[in-house]
C-alpha positions as CSV (number, residue, x, y, z in Angstrom):
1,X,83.9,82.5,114.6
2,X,81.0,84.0,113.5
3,X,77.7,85.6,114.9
4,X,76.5,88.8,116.6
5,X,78.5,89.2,120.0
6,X,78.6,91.8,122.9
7,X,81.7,93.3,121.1
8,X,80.8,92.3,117.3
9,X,79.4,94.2,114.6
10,X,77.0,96.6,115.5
11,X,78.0,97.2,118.8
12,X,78.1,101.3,119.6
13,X,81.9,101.4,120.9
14,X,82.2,105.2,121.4
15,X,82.5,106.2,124.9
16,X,79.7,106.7,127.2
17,X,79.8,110.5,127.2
18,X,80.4,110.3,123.3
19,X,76.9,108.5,123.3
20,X,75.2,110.2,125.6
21,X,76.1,112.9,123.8
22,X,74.5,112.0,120.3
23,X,71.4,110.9,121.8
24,X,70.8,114.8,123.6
25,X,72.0,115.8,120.4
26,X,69.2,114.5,118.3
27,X,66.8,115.3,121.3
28,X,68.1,119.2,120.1
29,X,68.0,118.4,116.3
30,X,64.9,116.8,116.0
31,X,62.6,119.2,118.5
32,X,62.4,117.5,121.6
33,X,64.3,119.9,123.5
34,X,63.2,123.2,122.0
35,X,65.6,126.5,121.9
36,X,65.9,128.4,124.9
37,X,65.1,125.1,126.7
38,X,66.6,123.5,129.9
39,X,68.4,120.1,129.8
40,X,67.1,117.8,132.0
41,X,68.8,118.3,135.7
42,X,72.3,116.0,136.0
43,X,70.5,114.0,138.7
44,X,67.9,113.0,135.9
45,X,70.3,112.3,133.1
46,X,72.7,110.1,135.4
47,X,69.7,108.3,136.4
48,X,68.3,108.5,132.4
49,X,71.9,106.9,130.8
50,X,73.0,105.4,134.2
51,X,76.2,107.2,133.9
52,X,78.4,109.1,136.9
53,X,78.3,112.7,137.1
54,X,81.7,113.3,135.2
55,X,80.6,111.2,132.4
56,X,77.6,113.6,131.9
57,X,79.8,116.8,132.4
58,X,81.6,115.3,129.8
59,X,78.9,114.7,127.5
60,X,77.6,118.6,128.2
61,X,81.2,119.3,127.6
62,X,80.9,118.1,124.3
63,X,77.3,119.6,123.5
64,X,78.7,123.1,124.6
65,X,81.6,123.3,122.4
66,X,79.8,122.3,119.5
67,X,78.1,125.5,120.2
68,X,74.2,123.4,120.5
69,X,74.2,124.4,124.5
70,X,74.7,127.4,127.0
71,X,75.6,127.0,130.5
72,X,77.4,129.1,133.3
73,X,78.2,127.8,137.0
74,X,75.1,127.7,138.7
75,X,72.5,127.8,136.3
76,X,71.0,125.0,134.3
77,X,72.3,124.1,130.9
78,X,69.7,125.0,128.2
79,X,69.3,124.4,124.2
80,X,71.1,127.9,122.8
81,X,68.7,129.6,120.5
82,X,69.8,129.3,117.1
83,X,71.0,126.1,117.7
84,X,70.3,124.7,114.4
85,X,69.5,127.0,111.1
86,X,67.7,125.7,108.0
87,X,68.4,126.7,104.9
88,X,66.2,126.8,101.3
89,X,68.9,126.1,98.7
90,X,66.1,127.7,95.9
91,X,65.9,130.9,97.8
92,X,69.3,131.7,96.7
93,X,68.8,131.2,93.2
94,X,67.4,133.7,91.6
95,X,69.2,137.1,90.8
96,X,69.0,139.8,93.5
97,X,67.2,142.8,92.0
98,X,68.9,146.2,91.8
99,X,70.8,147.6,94.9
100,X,69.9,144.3,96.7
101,X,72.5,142.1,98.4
102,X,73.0,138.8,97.5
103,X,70.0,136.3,98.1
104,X,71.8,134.0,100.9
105,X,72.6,137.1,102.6
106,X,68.5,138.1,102.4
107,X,67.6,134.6,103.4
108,X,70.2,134.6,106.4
109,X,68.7,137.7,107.6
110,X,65.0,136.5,107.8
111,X,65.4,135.8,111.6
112,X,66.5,139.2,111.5
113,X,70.5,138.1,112.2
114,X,73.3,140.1,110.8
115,X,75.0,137.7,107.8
116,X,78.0,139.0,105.8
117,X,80.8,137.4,103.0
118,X,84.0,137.5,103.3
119,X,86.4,136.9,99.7
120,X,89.2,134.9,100.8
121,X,90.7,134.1,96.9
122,X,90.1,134.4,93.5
123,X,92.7,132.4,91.3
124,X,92.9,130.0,88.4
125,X,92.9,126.5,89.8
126,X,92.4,122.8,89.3
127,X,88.9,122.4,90.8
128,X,88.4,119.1,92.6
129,X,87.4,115.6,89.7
130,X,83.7,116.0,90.7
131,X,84.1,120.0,89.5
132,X,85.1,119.4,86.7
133,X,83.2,117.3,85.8
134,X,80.4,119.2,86.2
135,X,82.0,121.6,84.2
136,X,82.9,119.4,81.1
137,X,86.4,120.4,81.5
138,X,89.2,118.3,80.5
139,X,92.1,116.5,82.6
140,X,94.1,118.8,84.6
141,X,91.8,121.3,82.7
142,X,91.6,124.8,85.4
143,X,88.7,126.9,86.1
144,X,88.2,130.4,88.0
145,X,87.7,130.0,91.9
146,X,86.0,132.6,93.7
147,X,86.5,131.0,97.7
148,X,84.7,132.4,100.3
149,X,83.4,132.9,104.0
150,X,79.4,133.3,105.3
151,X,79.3,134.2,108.3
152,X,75.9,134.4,110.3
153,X,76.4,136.7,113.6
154,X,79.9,136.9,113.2
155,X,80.3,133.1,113.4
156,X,81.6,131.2,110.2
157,X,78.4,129.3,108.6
158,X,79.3,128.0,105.2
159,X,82.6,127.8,103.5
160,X,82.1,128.6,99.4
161,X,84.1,127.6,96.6
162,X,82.6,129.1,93.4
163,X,84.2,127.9,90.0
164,X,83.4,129.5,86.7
165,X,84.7,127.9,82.7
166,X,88.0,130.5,81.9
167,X,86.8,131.4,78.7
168,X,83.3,132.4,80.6
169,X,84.5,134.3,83.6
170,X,88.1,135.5,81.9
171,X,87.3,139.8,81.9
172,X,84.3,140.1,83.9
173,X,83.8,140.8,87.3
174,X,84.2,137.0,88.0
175,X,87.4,137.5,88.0
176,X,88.0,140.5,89.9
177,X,89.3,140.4,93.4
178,X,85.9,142.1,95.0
179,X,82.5,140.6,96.0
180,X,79.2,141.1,93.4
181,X,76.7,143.0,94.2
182,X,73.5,140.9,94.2
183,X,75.9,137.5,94.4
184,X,76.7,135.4,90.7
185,X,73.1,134.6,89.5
186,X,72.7,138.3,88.7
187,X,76.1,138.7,87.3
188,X,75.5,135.4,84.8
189,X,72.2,137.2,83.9
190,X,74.1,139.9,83.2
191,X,76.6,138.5,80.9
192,X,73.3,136.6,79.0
193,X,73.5,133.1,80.9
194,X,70.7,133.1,83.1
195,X,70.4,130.2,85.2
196,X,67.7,128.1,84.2
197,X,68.5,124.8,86.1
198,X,70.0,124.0,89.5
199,X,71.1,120.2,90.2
200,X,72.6,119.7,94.3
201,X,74.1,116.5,94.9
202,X,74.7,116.6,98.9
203,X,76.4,114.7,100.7
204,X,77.7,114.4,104.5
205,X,81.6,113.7,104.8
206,X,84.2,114.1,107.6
207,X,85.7,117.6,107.1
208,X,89.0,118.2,105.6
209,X,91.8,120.0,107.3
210,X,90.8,123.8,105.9
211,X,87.0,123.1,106.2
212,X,87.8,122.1,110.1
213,X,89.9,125.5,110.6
214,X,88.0,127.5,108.1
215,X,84.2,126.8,109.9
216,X,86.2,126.2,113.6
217,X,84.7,122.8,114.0
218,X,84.2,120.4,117.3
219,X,85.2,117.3,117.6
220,X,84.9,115.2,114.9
221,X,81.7,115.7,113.5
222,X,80.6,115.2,109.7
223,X,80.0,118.2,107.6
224,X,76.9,118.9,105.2
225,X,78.9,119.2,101.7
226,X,76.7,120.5,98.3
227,X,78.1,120.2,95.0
228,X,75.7,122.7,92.6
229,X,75.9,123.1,89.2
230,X,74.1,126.0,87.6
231,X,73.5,125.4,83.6
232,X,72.2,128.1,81.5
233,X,68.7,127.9,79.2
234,X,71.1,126.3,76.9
235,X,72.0,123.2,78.8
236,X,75.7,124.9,79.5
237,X,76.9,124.5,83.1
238,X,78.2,127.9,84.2
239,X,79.1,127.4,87.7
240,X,79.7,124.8,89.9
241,X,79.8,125.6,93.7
242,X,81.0,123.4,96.3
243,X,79.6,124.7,99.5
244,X,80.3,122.9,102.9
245,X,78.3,123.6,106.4
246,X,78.7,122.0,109.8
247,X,76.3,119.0,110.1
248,X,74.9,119.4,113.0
249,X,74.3,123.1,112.8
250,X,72.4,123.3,109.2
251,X,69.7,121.6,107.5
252,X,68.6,121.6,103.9
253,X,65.0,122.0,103.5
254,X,63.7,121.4,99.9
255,X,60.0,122.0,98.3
256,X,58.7,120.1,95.6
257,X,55.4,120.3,93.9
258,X,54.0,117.3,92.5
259,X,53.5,117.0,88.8
């Protein structure tokens, strides 16, 4: 049997409060309902998605622990304030001048928000295929991972996994077990490999067991992965960083000039 049915492809099967859920959540992500503003009253969203009043405290329930809501007994539920971040993936390109901390640190802090890093490793590993790809390395080839924590406010942002060639990063401060002052684009300046061109390739996925614990994910919600690859003026890739931020907390703003 063939044919569009009630049940057949294309039909939403989530639960109710699962949907009701998405579609508030885009009301937040797209502007509609503006930080620091109140949800519409139960009474108007039972009557809105013609749902019971458990199905929406569901819902809410959902919206709240994926950290896009506030509410206490008794008062109304309203959009929290930073309830969705954008980020310039150029503004952390370029090396941090002297005495200046790294540039997504600078750029977290424009709303005037305390952002920190945390190092969680530096070891030799086998980076994932797409890595090393990027990387030219061979099969089973290994490069230097520097893996570690943003965290805007005190609250994990984006989880960082910075690989580097061996033969590049092998005795420099790459390798050492603290973070760089003024983050790697000043460092590969540094050691005379400037970067000269930036290629992202991102992509959303379902998050992986450690990206789940390491960010402290809701639900099941996708995650905002970037793979970029930083080559020097001489067309060799230097790093390759895979970074990964919840979805439906971040997004990527880019700026092109027409040629």
């Amino acid at each position: 049997m063939t044919g569009p049915t009630a049940e057949g492809e294309g039909h939403d099967r989530r639960a109710l409060h699962e949907r009701i859920a998405a579609d508030l959540r885009d009301d937040i992500m797209s502007g509609n309902l503006a930080p620091g503003a109140k949800l519409p009253s139960t009474t108007q969203l039972k009557a809105r998605f013609d749902a019971s009043n458990a199905t929406i405290q569901k819902a809410l329930g959902l919206l709240k622990g994926e950290r896009l809501v506030v509410g206490r007994a008794g008062a109304a539920v309203t959009v929290r304030e930073h309830r969705q971040r954008t980020v310039r993936p150029a503004a952390s390109l370029n090396p941090a001048g002297p005495g200046e901390p790294y540039r997504w640190l600078t750029e977290a802090h424009r709303g005037e928000t305390p952002a920190r890093s945390e190092l969680l490793e530096v070891a030799e590993a086998v980076p994932p295929g797409d890595v090393a790809e990027a990387l030219g390395l061979p099969d089973g080839g290994t490069a230097l991972l520097r893996r570690q924590i943003l965290l805007i406010d005190g609250e994990p942002a984006e989880l960082v996994l910075c690989f580097y060639p061996p033969d590049l990063a092998k005795g420099t401060a790459l390798a050492g077990r603290r973070r760089i002052m003024g983050g790697s684009p000043t460092l590969l300046a540094e050691l005379g490999h400037p970067p000269a061109l930036s290629v992202d390739r991102v992509s959303a996925r379902i998050p992986t067991q450690e990206q789940y614990e390491a960010l402290k994910l809701p639900g099941h919600l996708p995650v905002l992965r970037t793979l970029r690859t930083v080559h020097s003026a001489d067309g060799r890739p230097v790093e390759a960083t895979v970074m990964i931020k919840a979805g439906h907390l971040y997004e990527l703003r880019y700026e092109f000039t027409p040629s």
